[in-house]
N, C-alpha and C positions, 0 to 999 in steps of 0.2 A: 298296723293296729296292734296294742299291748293284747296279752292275752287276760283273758277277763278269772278274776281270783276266783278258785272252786267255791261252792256253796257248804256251808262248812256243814249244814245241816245233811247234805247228799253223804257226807265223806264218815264212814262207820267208824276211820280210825280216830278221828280230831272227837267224836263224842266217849271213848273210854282212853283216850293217851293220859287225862290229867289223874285217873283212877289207876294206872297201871305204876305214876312216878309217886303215886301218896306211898306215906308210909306204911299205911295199912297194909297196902297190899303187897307188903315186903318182909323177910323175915327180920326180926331185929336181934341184927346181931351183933354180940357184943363177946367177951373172952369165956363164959361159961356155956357149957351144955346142960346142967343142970334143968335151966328154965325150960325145957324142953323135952319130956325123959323120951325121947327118940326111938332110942335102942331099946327099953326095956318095954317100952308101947308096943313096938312091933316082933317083939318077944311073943307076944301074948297068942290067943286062939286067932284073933282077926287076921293077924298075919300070915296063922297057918294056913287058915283058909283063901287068904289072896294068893298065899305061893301054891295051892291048888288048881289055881285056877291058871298060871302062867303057862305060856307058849313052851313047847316041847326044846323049842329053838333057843330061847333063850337058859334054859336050864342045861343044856346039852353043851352049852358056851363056857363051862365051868365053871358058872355061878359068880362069883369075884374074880374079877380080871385083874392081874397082878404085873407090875413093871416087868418089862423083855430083859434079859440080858444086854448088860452094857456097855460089853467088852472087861476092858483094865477098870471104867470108871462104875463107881459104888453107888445104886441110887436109895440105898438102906430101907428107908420105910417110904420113899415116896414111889407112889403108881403112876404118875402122869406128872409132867412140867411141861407149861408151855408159856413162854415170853411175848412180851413187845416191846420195842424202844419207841422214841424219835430221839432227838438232839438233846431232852434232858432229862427224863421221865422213863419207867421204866413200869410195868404191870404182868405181875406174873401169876399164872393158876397154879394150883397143884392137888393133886388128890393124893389121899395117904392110907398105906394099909391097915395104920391102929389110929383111930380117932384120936383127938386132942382133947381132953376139960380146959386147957388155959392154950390161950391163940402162941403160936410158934414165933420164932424170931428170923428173919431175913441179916445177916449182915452184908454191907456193900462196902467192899475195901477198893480203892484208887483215886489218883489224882489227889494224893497225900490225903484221904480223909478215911474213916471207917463209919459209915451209917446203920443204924440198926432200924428196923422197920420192922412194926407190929403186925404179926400176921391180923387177916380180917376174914370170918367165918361167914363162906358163902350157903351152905346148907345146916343144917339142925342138929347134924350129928357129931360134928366136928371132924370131918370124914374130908373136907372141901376148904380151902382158904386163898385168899389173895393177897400179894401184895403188892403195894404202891408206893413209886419213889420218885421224888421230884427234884430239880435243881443241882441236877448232874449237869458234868463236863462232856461237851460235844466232844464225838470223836475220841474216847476214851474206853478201852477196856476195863473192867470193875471183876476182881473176883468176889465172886455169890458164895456163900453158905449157910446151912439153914438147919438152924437149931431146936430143939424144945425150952419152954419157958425154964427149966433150970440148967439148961446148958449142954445137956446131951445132942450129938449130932444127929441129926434125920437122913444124911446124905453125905457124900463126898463134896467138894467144895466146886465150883464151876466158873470159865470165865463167861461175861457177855458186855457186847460195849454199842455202847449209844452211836446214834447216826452223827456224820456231821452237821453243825449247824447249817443254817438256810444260806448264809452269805459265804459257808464254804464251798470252795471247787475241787470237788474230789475227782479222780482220772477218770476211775470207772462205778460201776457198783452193776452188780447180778445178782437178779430176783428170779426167785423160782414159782412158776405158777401150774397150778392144774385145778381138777373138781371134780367132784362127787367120790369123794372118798369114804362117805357112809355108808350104812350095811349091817344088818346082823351076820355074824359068821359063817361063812358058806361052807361048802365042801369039793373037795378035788383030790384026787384022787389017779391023777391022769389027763395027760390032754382028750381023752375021749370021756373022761366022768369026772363029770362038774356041774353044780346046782346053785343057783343060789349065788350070790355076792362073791366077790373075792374071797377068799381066807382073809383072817386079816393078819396073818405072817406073812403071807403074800403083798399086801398092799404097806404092809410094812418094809419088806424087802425093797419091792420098789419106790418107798420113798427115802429108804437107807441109799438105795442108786442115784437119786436125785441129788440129796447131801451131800452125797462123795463127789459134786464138782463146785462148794463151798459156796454157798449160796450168801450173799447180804443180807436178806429178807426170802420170807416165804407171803405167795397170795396163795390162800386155802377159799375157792372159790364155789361156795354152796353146796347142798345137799351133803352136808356132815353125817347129818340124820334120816335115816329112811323109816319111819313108825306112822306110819300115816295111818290116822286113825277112823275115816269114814271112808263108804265104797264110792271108787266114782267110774269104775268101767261098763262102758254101755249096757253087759251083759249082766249087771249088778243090781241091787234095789238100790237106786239112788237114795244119798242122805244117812242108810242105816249105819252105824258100825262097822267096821272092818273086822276079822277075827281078832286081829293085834288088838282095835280097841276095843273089844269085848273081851278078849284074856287079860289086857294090863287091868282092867279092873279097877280103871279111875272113877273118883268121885267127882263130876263134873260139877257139881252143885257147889263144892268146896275149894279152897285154894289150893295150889302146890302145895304147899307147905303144912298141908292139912289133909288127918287120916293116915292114908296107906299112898296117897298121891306122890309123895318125895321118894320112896324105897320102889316105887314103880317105874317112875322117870329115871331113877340110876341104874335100875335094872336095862330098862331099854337101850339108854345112852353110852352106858358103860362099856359096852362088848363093841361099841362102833367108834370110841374114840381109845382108850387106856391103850389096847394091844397093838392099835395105829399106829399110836404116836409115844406111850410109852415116855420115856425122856430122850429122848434121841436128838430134842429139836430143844434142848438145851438152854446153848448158844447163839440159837438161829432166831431172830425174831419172826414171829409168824402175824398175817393179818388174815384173819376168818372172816369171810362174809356170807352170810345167810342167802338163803331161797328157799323156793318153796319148802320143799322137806323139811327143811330145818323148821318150819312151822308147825311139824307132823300132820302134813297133807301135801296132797297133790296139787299143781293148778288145775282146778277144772272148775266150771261156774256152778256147781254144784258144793263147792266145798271151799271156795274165795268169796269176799275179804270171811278169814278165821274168825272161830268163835272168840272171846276173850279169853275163856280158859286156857283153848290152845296157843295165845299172844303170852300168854303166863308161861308155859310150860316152853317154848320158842326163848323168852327172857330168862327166866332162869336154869334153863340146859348154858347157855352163851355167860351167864353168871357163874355158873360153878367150872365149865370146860374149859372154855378159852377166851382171851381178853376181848374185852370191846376197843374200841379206836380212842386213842388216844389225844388231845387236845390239839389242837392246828390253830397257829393265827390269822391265817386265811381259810377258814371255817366256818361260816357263822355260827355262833351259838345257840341261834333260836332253831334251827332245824328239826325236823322232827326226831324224836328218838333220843333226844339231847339231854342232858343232864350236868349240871353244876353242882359238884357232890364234893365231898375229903378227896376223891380221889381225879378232881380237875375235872374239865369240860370232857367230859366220856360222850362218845356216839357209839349207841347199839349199829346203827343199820349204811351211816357216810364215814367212810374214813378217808384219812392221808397216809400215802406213805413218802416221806419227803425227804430225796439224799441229796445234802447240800441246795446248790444249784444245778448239779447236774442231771434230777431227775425227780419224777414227782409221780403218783400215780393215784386216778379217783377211784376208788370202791364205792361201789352204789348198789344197795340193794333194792330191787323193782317190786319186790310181794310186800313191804310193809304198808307201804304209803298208798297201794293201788286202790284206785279208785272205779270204779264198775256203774257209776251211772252214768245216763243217757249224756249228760252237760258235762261239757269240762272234765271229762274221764282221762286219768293221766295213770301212769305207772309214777312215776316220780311227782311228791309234791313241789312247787312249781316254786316255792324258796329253794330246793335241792336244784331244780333245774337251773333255778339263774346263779344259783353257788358254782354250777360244772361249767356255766358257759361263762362266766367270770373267769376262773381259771385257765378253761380253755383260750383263753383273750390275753393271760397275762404272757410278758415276758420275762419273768426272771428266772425261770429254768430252759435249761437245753434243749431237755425232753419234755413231753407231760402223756403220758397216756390214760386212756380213760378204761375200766375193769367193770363192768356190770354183770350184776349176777343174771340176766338173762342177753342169750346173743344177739348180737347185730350182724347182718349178716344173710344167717341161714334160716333155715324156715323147716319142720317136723310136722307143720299143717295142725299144729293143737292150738286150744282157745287162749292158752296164757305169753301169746309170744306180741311182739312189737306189732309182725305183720298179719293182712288180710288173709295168709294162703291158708287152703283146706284142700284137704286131700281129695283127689276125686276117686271115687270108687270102682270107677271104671277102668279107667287107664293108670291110677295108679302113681299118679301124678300131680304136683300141685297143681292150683287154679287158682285164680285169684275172681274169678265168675259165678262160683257158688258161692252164697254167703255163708261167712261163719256165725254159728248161733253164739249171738252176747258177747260177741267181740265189740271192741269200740276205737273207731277213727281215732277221735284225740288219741291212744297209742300211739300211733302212727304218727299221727301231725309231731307229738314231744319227738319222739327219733329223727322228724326232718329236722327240726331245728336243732336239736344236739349233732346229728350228722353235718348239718349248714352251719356248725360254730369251726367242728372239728375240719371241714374245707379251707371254711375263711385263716386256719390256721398258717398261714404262710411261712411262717419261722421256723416250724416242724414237721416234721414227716407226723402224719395222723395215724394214731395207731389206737385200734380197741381191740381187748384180750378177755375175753366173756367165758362165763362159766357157764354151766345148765347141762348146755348138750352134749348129752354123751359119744365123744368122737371128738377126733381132731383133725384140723383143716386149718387152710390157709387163703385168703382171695385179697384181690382188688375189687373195692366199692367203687364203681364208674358213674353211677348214675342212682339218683334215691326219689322214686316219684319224679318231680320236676327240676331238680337238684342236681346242676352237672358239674361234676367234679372231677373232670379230668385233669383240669390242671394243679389238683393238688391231691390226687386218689386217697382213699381210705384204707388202709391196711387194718384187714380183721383177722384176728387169729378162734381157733379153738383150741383151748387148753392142754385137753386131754382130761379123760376120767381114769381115777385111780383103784377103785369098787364096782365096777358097771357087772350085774348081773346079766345072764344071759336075754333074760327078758327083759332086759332096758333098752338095747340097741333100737334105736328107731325103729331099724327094717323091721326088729321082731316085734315092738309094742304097734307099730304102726302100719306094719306090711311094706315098707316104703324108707329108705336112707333120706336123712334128712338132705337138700336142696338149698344154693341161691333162693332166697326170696324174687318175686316173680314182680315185686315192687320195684326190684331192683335191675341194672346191669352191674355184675359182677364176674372178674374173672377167677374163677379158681385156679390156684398157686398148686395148693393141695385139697384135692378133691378128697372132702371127711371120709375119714378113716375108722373105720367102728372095731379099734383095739383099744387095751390101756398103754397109759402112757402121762407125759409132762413137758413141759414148756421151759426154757431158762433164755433169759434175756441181759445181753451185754450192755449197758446204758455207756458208750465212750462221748468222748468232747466231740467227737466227728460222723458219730453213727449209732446206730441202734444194732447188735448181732442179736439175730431172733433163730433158735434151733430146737425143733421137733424130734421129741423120741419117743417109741414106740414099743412094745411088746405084745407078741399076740398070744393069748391063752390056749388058741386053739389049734397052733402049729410049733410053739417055740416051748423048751423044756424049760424048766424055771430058773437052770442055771445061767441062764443067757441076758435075766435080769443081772445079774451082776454086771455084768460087762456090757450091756444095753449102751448103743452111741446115738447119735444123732444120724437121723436119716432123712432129713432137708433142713437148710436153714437158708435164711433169706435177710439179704442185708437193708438198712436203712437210711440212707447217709441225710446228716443236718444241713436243711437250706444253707446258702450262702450267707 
């Protein structure tokens, strides 16, 4: 039996999606800042009084986060760069430390051609830009440089080179994965004092260790952002405010791009992505996929499906920081999140990441689309679903793995996961016998049949590489509900978190280290590990090399990030 189409009237997102792509609700941007006096608005008394009112936290963060040091290479006036390719297309962010009045220049030299490319103002102040390039040469390196409208340099010059096309067979290709790399700036001081999120020279250390084994592509898999704006712990008023969103001092009534709303989200965002990532990631194409935080909330059903406001502030952090997904022809276009813009079919929340024939990878994010009522409740809208199990079905690449921003797999016992489990209070342990409040089945049933796509997968070794939880692990899926899959198991990985505060780790939000789901048989490879750390994957013509690394804040000195190896890796070899 098909499964029956949601009620579009139940689904909160399908009623404000066609308000969030009008143009209204966008800033319009074009090469002046003028239209907008920005900087001299928040000049004013109101401003003074909003920076009154900010978190001790972010002020203490030195206010304007400024590009890291980058070695030999010169990043002049810009504070952040961060790429994408596929095979011919290219989207790059950047933030700069002296605003623009006339939009900047991109040159793209190779493959005998020089392209110029209009920068495009993603914020009001000219602080924020992007560019976009199409109908490049698969497989080709391009050197980038990036000028001001009369010719002055903004930076040293840089290389970056598109994928190869779909009908190429490239030997290998290595994709670097982890998550939850957001965080306002912590402090450490010591393996015995430490508060608060990673440093983020810290989280940038170890993602300079990631680098240093030359990645293809980067999956930056959720929780960018940690600013979660209403309370949702038991011990809280439900619904109120959270301090953060009573110090940022947003005007909920108004758009982003209006008031003191824009100069509050940079304030927020800034200090969790610039000092990160800085320009270090170049060259390196990255693919970012949202989750819950990156919404600025929690999951919890007191604070899911988001307001609109915070769908705005979710879109335009993902608008000014880092690229959204790029065009695929095995995509569909109507998906949610989609958009046919100057800048090609863009997806906020489904991406591809596609090297040649030899390897393919879905990005799916689970918080945009969820849906929370009683009928036909899915995490994934059910066009995305048959888009993953399409794929999952095809044959023209080697590999394909599936990357959701929440895991498959393990179970933390909270309201916003696939599975039924809840922690029991007693023993301290999950159960799958106590019910969880406002959870919903259809969860559950979409993962069987995603999980029963990625079985019937016979040509491939089944692999899913999930973001969310904080910890890394490794198991075999045996069994899913009524779903036996021995004869073709499920390889589940977790990532690793790259920012996990002390009070993220399961055991500590939770009392309890995240667990197998209890929906499931599964065997654990690597029983989750509550350090940080990251994932790198070898895609060969013959197998899959999958290696876990690890550092632990609470034993290991920071120099040991440098030299940080692999401490299990687990092989995948291609069906016959």
């Amino acid at each position: 039996m098909k499964n029956k189409k949601p009620d579009t009237k139940s689904n909160f997102f399908n009623s404000v999606y066609k308000r969030l792509f009008s143009k209204a609700s966008r800033p319009q941007h074009d090469s002046k800042v003028d239209r907008r006096q920005f900087l001299a608005n928040t000049a004013g008394t109101s401003a003074a009084a909003f920076m009154a009112n900010w978190p001790l936290q972010a002020m203490a963060a030195e206010g304007r986060m400024s590009a890291l040091g980058q070695g030999d290479w010169d990043p002049g006036n810009v504070r952040h760069l961060l790429p994408t390719v596929n095979d011919t297309r290219m989207l790059i962010k950047v933030s700069l430390e002296r605003p623009l009045a006339t939009a900047p220049l991109l040159s793209i030299e190779g493959a005998g051609s020089n392209l110029r490319v209009q920068g495009r103002m993603t914020d009001t102040a000219g602080e924020f830009w992007e560019f976009y390039a199409e109908d490049l040469s698969p497989s080709t390196s391009y050197q980038l440089s990036l000028s001001e409208n009369n010719g002055d340099s903004l930076c040293e010059s840089w290389p970056l080179k598109t994928f190869p096309a779909p009908d190429q067979n490239p030997e290998q290709a290595r994709i670097l994965f982890y998550t939850c790399a957001g965080g306002p700036q912590g402090t450490y001081n010591g393996i015995a004092d430490r508060s608060g999120n990673l440093p983020t020279l810290i989280r940038n250390r170890i993602l300079r260790r990631a680098l240093s084994f030359s990645p293809d592509a980067v999956v930056a898999n959720g929780d960018h952002i940690y600013w979660d704006l209403h309370q949702w712990l038991p011990n809280e008023d439900i619904g109120n405010l959270s301090a953060r969103g009573r110090e940022s001092n947003f005007n909920f009534s108004l758009g982003v791009f209006n008031d003191n709303n824009e100069l509050a989200l940079k304030m927020a965002v800034d200090q969790q992505i610039v000092p990160v990532y800085g320009t270090d990631f170049r060259s390196t194409p990255v693919f970012f996929l949202q989750d819950d935080h990156d919404h600025w909330e929690n999951d919890h059903p007191t604070t899911y499906p988001v307001t609109l406001f915070q769908l705005e502030l979710a879109r335009t952090t993902q608008q000014m920081y880092y690229p959204e997904f790029l065009a695929d022809n095995n995509r569909p276009k109507n998906l949610p999140w989609s958009a046919n813009s100057a800048r090609g079919d863009l997806s906020e929340s489904f991406g591809t990441l596609r090297f040649g024939n030899l390897a393919e990878v879905l990005l799916y994010d689970v918080r945009r689309t969820l849906d929370v009522s009683e009928h036909n409740a899915v995490f994934l809208d059910f066009k995305v679903e048959d888009w993953l199990k399409q794929r999952t079905a095809s044959n023209d690449t080697t590999h394909l793995v599936h990357a959701p921003s929440n895991p498959f797999g393990w179970s933390a016992g909270k309201w916003g996961e696939w599975y039924p489990d809840q922690l029991d209070p007693e023993s301290n342990q999950l159960s799958i016998d106590i019910p969880k409040p406002l959870w919903r089945q259809g969860w559950l049933e979409q993962h069987d049949r995603l999980i029963q796509s990625l079985t019937d997968m016979r040509h491939r070794s089944p692999l899913v590489i999930s973001g969310d939880l904080h910890a890394i692990g490794a198991g075999e899926i045996l069994r899913s509900g009524n779903i036996d899959l021995n004869d073709n198991p499920v390889t589940a990985i977790l990532s690793g978190p790259v920012g996990t505060t002390p009070g993220g780790w399961p055991s500590v939000a939770r009392g309890a280290r995240s667990m197998p789901s209890l929906h499931l048989d599964m065997v654990e490879e690597v029983e989750q590990i509550e350090e940080h750390g990251f994932t790198i994957v070898d895609f060969l013509q013959d197998k899959i090399v999958i290696r876990l690394f690890k550092w632990d804040v609470n034993s290991q000195p920071l120099d040991d990030i440098d030299t940080m190896e692999v401490f299990h890796t687990i092989e995948l070899e291609t069906p016959a």
